[in-house]
N, C-alpha and C positions, 0 to 999 in steps of 0.2 A: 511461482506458478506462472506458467504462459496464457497470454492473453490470445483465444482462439479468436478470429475475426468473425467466423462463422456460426459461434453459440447462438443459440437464441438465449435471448434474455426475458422474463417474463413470459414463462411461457405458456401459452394457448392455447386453444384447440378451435376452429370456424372452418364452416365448409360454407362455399357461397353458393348463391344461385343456379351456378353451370357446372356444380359439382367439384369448385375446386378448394384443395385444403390448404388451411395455413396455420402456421404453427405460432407466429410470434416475431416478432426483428429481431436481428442479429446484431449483435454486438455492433460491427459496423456500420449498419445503417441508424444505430441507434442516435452513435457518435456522430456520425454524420448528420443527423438529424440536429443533433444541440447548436452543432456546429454553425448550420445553415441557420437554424433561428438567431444565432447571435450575430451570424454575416449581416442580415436581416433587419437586423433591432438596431444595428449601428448605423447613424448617419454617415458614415464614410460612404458605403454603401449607394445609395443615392448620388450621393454629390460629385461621385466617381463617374458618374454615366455608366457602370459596368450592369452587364444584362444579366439575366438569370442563367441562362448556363455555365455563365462565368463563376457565378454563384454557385451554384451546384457543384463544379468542379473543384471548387478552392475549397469547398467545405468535405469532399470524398475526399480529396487529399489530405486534409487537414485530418479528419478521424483516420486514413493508412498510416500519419504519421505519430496520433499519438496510440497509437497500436504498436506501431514498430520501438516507439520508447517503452512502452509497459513492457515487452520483451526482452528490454534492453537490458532492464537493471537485472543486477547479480542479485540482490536484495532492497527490502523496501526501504526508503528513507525513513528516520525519526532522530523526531526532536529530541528526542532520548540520549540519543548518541550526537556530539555538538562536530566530530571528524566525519558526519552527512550533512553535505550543504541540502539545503530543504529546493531550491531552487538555484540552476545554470545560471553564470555569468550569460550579459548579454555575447551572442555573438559563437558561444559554446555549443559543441553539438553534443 
């Protein structure tokens, strides 16, 4: 199954104040979201001098890229089967 970037997830129903509706985040912003709080919570972060857009940026990348892996696989890994490595060598794309 493909992983659509644009599902919503959890999904909701809110109309605001000027009449506008929303439905819920979307897969990708959601990941992006994890994403950004773990850029976030890491002192690397900080100690980097990098600014928030830099932030924001690495972390929307970072949910396109692991979207484009969930796409990727033919089928899902398991510890079931020991010829699926559960996780990439470093360095492997």
């Amino acid at each position: 199954m493909k992983t659509n970037p644009n599902d919503i997830i959890h999904q909701t129903f809110s109309q605001d104040m000027a009449g506008g509706i929303h439905f819920g985040l979307t897969k990708r912003e959601h990941f992006a979201a994890l994403a950004f709080q773990g850029i976030m919570a890491s002192g690397e972060f900080y100690s980097s001098g990098s600014d928030m857009a830099y932030a924001a940026k690495s972390a929307v990348l970072a949910a396109d890229i692991l979207i484009e892996t969930l796409n990727a696989e033919d089928k899902p890994r398991s510890l079931e089967n020991p010829g699926d490595p559960v996780l990439p060598s470093r360095g492997e794309n």
